[in-house]
Biopython code that builds the backbone (N, CA, C, O; Angstrom):
import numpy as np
from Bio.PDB.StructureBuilder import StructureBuilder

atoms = [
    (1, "UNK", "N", (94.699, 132.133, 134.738)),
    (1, "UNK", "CA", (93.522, 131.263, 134.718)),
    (1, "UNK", "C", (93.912, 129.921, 135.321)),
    (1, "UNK", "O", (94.544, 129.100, 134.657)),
    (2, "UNK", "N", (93.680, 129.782, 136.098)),
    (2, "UNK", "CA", (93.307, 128.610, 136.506)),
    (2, "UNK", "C", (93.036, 126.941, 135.995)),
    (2, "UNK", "O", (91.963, 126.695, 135.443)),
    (3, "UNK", "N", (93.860, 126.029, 136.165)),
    (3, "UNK", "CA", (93.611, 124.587, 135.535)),
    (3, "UNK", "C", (91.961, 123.643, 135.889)),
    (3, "UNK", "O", (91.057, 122.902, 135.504)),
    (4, "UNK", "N", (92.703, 124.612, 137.134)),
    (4, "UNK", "CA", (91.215, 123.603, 138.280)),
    (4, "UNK", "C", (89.838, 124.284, 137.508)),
    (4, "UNK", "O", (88.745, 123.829, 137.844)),
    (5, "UNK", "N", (89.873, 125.090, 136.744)),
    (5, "UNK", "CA", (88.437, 125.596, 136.204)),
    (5, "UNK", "C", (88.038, 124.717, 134.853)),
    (5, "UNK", "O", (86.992, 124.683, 134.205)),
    (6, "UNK", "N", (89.266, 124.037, 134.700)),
    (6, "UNK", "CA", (88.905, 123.464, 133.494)),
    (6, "UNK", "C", (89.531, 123.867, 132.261)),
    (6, "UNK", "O", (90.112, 122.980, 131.635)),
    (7, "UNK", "N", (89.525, 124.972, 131.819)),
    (7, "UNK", "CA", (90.018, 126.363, 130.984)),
    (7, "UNK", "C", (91.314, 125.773, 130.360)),
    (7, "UNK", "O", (92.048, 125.180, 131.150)),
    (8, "UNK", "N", (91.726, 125.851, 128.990)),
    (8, "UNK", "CA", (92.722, 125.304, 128.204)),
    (8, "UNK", "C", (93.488, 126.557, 127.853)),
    (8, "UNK", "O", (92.659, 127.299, 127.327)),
    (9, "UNK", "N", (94.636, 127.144, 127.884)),
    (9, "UNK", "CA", (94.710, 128.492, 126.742)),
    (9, "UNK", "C", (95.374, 127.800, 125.562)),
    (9, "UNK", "O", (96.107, 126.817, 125.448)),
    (10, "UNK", "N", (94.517, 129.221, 124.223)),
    (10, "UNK", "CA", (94.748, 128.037, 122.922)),
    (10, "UNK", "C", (95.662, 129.343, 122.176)),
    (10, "UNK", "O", (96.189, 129.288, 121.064)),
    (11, "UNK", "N", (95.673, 130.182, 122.860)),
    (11, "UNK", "CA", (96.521, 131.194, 121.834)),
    (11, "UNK", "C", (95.910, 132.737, 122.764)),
    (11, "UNK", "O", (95.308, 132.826, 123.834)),
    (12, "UNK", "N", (96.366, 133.742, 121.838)),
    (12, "UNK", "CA", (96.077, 135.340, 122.126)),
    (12, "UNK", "C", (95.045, 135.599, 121.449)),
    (12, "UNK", "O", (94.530, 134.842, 120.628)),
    (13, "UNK", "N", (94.620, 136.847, 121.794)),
    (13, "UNK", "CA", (93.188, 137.237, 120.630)),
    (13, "UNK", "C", (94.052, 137.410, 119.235)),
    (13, "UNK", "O", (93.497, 137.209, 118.155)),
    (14, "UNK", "N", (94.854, 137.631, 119.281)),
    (14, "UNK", "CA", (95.505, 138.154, 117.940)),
    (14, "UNK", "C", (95.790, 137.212, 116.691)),
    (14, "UNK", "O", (96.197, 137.604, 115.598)),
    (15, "UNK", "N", (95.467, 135.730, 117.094)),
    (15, "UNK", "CA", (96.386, 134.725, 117.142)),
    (15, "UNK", "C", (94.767, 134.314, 116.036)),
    (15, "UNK", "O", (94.723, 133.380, 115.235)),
    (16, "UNK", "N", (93.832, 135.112, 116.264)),
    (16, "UNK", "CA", (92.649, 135.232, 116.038)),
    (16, "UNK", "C", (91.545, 135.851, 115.278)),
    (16, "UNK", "O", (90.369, 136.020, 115.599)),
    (17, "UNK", "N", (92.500, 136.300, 113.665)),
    (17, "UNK", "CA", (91.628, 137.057, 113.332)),
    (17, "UNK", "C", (90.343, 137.029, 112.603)),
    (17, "UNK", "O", (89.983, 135.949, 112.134)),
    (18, "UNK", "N", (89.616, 138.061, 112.449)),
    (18, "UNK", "CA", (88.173, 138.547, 112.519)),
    (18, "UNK", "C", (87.923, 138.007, 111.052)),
    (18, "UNK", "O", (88.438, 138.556, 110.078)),
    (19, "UNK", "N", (86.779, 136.459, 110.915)),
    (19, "UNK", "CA", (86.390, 136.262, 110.120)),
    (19, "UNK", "C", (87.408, 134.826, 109.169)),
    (19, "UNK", "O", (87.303, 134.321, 108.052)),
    (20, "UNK", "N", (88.205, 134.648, 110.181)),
    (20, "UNK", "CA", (89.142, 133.095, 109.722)),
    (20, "UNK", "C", (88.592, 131.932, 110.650)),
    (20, "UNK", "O", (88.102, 132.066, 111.771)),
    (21, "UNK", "N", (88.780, 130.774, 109.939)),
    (21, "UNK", "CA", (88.773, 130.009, 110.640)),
    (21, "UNK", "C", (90.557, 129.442, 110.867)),
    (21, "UNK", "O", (91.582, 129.628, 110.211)),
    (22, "UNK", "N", (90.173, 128.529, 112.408)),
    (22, "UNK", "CA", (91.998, 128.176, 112.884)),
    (22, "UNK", "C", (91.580, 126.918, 113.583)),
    (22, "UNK", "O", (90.425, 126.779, 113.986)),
    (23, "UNK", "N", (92.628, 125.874, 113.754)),
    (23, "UNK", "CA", (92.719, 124.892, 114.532)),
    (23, "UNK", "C", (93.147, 124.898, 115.858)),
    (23, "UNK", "O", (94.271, 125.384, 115.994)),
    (24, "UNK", "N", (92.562, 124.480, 116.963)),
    (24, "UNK", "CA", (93.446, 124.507, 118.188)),
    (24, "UNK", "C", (93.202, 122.889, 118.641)),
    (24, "UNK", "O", (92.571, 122.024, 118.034)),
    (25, "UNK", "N", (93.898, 122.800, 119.870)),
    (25, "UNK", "CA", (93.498, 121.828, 120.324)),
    (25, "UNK", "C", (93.481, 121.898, 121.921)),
    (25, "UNK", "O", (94.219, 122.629, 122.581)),
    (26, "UNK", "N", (92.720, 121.203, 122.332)),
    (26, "UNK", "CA", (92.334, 120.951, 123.715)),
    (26, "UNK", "C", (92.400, 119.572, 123.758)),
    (26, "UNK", "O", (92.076, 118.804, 122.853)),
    (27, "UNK", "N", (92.939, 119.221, 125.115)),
    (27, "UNK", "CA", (93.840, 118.195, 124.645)),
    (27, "UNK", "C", (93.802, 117.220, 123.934)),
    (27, "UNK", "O", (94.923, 117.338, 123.439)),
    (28, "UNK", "N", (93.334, 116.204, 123.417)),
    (28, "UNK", "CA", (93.051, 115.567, 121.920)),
    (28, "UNK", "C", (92.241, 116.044, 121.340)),
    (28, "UNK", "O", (92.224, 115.717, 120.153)),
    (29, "UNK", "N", (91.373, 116.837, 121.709)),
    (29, "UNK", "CA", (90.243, 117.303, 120.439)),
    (29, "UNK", "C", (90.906, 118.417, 120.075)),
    (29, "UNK", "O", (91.534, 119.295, 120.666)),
    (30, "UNK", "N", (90.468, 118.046, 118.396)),
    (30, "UNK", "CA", (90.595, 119.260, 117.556)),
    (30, "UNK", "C", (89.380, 120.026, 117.494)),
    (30, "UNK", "O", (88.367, 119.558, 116.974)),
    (31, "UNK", "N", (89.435, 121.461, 118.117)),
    (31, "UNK", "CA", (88.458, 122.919, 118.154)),
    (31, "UNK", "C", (89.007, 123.276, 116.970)),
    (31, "UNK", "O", (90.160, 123.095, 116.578)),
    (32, "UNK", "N", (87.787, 123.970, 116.251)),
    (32, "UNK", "CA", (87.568, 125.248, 115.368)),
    (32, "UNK", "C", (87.020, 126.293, 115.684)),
    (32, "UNK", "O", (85.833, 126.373, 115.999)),
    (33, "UNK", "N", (87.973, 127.411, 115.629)),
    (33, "UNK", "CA", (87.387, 128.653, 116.320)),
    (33, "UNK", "C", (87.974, 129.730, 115.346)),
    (33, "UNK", "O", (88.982, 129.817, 114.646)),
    (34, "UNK", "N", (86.782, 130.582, 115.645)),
    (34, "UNK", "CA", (86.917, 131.898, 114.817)),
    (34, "UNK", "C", (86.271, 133.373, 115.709)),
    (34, "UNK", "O", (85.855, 133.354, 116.867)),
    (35, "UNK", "N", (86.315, 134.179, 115.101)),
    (35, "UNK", "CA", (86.458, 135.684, 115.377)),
    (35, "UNK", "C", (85.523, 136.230, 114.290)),
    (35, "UNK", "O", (85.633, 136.519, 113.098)),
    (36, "UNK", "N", (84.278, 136.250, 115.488)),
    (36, "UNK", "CA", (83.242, 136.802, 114.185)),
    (36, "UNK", "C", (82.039, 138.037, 115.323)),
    (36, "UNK", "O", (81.451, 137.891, 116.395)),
    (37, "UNK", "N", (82.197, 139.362, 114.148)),
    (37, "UNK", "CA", (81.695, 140.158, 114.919)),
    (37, "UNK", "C", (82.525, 140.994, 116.117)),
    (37, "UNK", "O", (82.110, 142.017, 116.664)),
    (38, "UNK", "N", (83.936, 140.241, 116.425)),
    (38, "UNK", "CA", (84.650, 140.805, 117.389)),
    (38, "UNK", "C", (84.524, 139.397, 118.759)),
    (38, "UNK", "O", (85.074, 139.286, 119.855)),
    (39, "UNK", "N", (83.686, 138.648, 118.123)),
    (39, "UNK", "CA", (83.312, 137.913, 119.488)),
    (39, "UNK", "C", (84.154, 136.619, 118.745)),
    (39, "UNK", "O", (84.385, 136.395, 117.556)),
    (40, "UNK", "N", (84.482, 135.919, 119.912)),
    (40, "UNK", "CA", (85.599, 134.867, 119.915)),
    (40, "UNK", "C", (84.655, 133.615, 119.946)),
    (40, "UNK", "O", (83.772, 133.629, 120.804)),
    (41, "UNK", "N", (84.755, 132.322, 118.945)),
    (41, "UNK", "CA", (83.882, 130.995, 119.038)),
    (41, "UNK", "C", (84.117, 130.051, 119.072)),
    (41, "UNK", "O", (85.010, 129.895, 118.239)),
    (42, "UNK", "N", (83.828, 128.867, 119.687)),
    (42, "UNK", "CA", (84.803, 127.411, 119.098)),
    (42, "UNK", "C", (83.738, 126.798, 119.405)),
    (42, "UNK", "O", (82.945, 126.912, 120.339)),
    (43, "UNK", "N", (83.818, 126.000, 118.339)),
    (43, "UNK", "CA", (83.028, 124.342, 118.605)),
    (43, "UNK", "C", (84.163, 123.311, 118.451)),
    (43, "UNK", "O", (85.305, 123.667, 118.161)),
    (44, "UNK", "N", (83.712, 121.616, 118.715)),
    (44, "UNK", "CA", (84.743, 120.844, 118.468)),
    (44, "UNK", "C", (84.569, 121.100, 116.458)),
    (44, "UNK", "O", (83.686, 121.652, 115.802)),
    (45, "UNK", "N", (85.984, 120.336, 116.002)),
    (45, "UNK", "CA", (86.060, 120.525, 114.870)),
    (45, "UNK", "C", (86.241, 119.393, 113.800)),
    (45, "UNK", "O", (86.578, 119.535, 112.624)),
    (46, "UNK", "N", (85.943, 118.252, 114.464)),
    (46, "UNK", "CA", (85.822, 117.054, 113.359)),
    (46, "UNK", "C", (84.457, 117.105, 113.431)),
    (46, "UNK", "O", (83.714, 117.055, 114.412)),
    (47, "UNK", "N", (84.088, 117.276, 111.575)),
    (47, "UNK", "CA", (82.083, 117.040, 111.164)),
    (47, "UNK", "C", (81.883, 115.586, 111.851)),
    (47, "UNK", "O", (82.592, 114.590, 111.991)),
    (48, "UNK", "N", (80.128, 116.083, 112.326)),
    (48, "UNK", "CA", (80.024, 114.556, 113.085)),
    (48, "UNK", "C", (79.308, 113.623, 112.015)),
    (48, "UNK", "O", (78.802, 112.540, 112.306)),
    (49, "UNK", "N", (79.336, 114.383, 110.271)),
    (49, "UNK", "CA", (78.511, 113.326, 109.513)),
    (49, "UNK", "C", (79.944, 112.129, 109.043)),
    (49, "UNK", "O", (79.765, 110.912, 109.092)),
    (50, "UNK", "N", (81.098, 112.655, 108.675)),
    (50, "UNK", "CA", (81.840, 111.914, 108.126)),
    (50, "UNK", "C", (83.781, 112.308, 108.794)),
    (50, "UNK", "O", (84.798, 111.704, 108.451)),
    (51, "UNK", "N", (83.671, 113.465, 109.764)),
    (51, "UNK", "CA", (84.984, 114.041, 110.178)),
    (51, "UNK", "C", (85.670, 114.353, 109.622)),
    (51, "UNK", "O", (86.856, 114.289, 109.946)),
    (52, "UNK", "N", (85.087, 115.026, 108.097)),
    (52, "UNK", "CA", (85.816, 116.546, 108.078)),
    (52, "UNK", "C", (86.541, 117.639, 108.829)),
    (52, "UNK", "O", (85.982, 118.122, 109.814)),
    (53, "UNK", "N", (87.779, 118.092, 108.445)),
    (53, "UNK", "CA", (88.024, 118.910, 109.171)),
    (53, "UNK", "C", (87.256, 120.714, 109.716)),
    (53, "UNK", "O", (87.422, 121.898, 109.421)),
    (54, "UNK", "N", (86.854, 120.322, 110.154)),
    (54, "UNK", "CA", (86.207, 122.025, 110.153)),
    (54, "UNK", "C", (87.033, 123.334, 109.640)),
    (54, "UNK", "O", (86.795, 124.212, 108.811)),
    (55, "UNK", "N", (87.876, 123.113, 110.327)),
    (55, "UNK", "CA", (88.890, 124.440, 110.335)),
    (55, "UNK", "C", (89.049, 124.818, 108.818)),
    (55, "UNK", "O", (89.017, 125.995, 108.459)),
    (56, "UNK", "N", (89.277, 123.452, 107.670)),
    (56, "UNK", "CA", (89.343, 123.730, 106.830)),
    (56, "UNK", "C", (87.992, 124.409, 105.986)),
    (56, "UNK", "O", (88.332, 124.891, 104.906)),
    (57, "UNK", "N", (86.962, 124.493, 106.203)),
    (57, "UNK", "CA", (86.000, 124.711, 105.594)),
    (57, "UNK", "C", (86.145, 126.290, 105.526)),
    (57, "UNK", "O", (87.216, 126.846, 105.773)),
    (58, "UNK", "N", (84.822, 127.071, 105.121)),
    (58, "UNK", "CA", (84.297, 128.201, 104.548)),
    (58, "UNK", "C", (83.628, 128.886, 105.780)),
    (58, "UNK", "O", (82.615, 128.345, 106.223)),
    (59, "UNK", "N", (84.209, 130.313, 106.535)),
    (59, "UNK", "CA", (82.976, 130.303, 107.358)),
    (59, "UNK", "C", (82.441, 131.833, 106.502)),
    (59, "UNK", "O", (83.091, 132.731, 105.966)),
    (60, "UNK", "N", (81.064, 131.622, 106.669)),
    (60, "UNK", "CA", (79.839, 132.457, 106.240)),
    (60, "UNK", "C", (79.235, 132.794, 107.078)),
    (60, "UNK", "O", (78.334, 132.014, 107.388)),
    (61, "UNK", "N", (79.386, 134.441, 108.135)),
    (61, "UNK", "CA", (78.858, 134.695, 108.570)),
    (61, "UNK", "C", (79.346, 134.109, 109.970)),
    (61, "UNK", "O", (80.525, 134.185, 110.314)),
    (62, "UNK", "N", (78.436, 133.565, 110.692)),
    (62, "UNK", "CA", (78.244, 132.500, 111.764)),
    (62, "UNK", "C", (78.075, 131.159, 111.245)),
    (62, "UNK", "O", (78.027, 130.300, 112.126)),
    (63, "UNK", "N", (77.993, 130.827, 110.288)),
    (63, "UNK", "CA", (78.066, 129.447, 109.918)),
    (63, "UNK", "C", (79.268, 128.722, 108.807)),
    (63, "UNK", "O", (79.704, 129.008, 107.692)),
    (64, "UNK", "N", (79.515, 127.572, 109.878)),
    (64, "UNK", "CA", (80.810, 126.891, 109.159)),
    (64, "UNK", "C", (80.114, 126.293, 107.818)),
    (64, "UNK", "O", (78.887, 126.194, 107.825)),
    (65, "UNK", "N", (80.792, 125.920, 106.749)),
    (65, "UNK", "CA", (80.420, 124.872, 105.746)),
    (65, "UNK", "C", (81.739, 123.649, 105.778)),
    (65, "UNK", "O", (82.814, 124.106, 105.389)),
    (66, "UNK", "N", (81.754, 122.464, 106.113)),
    (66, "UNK", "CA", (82.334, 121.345, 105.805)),
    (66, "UNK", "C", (82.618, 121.369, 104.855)),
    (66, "UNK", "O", (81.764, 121.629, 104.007)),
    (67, "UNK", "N", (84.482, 121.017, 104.321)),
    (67, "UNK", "CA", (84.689, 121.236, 103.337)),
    (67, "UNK", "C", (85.026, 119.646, 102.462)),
    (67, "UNK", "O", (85.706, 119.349, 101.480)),
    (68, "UNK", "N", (84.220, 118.941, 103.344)),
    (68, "UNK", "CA", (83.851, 117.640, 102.638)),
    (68, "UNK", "C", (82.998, 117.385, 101.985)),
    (68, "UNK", "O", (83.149, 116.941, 100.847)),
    (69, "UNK", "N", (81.336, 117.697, 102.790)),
    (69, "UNK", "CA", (80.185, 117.281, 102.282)),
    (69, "UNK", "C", (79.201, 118.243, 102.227)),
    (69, "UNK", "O", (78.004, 118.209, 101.943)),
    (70, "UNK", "N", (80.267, 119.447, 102.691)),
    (70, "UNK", "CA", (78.803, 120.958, 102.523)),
    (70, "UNK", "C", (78.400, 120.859, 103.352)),
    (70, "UNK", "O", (77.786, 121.926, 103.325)),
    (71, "UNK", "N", (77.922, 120.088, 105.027)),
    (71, "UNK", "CA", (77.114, 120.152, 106.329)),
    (71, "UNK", "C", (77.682, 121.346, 106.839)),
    (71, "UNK", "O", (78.873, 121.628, 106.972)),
    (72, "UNK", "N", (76.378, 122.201, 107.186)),
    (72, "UNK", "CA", (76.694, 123.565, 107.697)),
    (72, "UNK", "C", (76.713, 123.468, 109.566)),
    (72, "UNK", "O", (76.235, 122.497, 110.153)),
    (73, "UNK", "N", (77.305, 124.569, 110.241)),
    (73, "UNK", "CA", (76.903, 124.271, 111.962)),
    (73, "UNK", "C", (77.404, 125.767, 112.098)),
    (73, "UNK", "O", (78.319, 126.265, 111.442)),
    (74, "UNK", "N", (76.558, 126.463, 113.173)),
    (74, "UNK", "CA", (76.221, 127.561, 113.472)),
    (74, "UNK", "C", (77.223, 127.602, 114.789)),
    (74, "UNK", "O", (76.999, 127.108, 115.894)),
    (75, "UNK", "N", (78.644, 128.492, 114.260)),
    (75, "UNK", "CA", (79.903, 128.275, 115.307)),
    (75, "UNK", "C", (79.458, 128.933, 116.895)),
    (75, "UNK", "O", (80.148, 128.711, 117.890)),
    (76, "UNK", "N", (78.325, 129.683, 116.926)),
    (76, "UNK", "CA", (77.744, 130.066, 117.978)),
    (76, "UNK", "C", (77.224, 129.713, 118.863)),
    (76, "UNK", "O", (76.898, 130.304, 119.892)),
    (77, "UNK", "N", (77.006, 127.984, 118.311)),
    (77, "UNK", "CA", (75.792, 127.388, 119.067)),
    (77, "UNK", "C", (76.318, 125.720, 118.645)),
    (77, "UNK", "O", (75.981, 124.744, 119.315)),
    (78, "UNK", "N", (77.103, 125.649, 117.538)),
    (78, "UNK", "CA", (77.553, 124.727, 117.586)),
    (78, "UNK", "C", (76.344, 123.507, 116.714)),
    (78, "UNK", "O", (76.763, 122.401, 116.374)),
    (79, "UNK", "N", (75.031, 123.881, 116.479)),
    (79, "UNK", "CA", (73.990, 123.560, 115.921)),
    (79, "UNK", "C", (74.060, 123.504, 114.369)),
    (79, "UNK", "O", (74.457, 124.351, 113.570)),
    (80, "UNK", "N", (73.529, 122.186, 114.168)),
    (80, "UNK", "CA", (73.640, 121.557, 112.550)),
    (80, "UNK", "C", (72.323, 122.864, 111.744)),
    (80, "UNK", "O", (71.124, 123.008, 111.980)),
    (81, "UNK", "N", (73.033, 123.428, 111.002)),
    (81, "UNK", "CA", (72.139, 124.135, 110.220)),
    (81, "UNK", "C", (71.842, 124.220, 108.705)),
    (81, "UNK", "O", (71.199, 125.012, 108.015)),
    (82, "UNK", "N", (72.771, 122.768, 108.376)),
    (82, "UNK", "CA", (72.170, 122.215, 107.112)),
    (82, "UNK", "C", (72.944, 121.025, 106.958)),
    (82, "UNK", "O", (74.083, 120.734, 107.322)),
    (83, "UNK", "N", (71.979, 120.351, 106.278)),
    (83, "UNK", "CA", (72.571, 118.853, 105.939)),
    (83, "UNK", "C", (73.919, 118.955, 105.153)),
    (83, "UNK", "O", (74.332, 119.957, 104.570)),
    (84, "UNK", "N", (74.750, 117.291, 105.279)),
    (84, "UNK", "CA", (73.723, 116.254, 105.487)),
    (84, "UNK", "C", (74.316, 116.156, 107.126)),
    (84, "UNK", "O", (73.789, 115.107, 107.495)),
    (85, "UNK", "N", (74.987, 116.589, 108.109)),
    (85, "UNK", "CA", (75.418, 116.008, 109.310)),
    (85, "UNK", "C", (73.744, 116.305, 110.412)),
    (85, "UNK", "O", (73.097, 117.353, 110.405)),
    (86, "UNK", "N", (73.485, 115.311, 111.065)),
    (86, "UNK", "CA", (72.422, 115.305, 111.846)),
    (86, "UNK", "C", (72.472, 116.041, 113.532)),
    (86, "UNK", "O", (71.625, 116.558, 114.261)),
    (87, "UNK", "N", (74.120, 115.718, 113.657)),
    (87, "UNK", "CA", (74.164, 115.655, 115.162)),
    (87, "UNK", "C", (75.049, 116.816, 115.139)),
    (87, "UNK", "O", (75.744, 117.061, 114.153)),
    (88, "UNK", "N", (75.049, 117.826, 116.610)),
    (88, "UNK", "CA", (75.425, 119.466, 116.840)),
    (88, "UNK", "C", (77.311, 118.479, 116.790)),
    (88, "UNK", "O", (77.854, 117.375, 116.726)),
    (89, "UNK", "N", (77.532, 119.871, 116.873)),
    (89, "UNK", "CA", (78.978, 119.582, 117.497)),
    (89, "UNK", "C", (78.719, 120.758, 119.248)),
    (89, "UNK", "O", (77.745, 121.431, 119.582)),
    (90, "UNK", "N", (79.613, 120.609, 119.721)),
    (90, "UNK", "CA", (80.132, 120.777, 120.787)),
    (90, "UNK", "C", (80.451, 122.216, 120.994)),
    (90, "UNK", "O", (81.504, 122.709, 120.589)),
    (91, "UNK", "N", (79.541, 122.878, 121.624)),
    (91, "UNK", "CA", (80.398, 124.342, 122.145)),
    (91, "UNK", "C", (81.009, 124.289, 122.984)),
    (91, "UNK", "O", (80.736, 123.514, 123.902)),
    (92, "UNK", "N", (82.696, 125.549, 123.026)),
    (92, "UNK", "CA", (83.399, 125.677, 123.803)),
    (92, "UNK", "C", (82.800, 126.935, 124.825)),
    (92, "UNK", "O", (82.258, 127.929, 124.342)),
    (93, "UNK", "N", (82.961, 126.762, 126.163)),
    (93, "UNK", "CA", (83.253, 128.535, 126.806)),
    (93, "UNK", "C", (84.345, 129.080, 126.104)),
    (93, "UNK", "O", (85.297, 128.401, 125.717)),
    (94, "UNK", "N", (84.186, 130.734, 125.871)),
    (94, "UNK", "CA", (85.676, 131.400, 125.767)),
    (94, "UNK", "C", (85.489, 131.912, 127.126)),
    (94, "UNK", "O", (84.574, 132.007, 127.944)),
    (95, "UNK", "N", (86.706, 132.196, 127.034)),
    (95, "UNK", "CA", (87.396, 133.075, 128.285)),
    (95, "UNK", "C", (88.673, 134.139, 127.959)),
    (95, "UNK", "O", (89.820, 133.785, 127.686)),
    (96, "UNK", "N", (88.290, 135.232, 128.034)),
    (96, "UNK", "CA", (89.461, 136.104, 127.693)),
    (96, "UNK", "C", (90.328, 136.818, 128.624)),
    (96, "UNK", "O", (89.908, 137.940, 128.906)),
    (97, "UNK", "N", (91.368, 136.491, 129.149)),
    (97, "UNK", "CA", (92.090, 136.853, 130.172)),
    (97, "UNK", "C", (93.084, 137.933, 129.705)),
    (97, "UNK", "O", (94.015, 137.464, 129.051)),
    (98, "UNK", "N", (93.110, 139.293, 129.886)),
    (98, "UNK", "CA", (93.694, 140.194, 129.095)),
    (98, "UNK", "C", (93.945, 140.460, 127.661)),
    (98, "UNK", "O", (93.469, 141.345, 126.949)),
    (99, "UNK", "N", (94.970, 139.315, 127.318)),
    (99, "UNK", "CA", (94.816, 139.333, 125.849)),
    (99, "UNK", "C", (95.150, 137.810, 125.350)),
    (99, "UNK", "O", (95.561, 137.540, 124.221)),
    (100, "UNK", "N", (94.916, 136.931, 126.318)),
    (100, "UNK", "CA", (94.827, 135.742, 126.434)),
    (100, "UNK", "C", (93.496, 134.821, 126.044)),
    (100, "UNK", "O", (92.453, 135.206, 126.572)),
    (101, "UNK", "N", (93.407, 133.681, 125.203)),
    (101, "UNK", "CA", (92.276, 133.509, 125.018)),
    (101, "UNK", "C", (92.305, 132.092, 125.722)),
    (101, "UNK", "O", (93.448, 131.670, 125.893)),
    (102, "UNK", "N", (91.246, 131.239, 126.184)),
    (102, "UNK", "CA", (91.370, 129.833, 126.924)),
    (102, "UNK", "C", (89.829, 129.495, 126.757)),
    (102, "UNK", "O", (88.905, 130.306, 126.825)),
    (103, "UNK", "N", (89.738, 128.049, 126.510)),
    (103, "UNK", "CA", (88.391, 127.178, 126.227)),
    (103, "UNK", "C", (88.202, 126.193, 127.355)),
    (103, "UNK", "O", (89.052, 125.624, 128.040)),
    (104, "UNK", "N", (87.407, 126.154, 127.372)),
    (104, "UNK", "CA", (86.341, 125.124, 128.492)),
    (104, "UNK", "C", (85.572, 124.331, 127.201)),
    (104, "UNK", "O", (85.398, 124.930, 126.140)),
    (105, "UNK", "N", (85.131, 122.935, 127.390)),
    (105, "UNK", "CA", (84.120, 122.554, 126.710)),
    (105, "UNK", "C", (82.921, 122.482, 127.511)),
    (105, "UNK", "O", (82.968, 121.942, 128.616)),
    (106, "UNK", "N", (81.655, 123.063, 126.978)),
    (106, "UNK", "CA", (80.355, 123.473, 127.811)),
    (106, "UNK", "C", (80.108, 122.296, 127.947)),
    (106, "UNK", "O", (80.497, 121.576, 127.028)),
    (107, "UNK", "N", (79.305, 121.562, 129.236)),
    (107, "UNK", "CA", (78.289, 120.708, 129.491)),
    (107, "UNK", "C", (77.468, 120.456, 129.030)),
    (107, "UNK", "O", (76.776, 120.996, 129.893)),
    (108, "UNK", "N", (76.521, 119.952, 128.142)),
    (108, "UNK", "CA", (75.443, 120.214, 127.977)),
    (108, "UNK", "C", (74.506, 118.773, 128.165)),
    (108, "UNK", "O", (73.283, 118.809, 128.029)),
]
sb = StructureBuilder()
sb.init_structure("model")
sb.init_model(0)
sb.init_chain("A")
sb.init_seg("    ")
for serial, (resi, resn, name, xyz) in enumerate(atoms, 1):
    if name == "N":
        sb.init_residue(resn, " ", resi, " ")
    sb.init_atom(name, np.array(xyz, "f"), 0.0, 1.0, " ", f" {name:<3s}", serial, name[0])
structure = sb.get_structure()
């Protein structure tokens, strides 16, 4: 993979399992990403109500819980799906290069 694409590698799929949450980083930001469904996710991972760590929280399903203040965000979309945090966090692209995994942070 390529630098010039942007693309970080943060580990292997393995490195990844189904239904944990993990910390990576790109280069100063801390991502939280998990393995849900078989499908690979990251958003950034400091809560944007108070910067909680994400990674540490509860994930349910597709949705993280902050294990500060309970603010939920939908690791799929990166979207606040319960108070109290107001503002999304940040989706990553995955990219899976054999058995290689690498993040982009999406534009939006």
């Amino acid at each position: 993979m390529s630098m010039d694409a942007g693309y970080v590698k943060v580990g292997k799929i393995s490195d990844f399992p189904e239904g944990e949450l993990k910390k990576v980083s790109v280069g100063r930001e801390d991502v939280a990403i998990a393995t849900v469904m078989g499908k690979i996710y990251a958003i950034t991972g400091t809560c944007t109500h108070r910067g909680g760590p994400l990674h540490e929280g509860e994930l349910k399903g597709t949705t993280i819980v902050c294990p500060w203040h309970g603010g939920e965000f939908d690791i799929t979309t990166g979207k606040v799906v319960g108070p109290p945090p107001m503002k999304d966090e940040t989706p990553f692209d995955v990219r899976i290069e054999v058995s290689e995994v690498f993040l982009r942070k999406k534009m939006i």
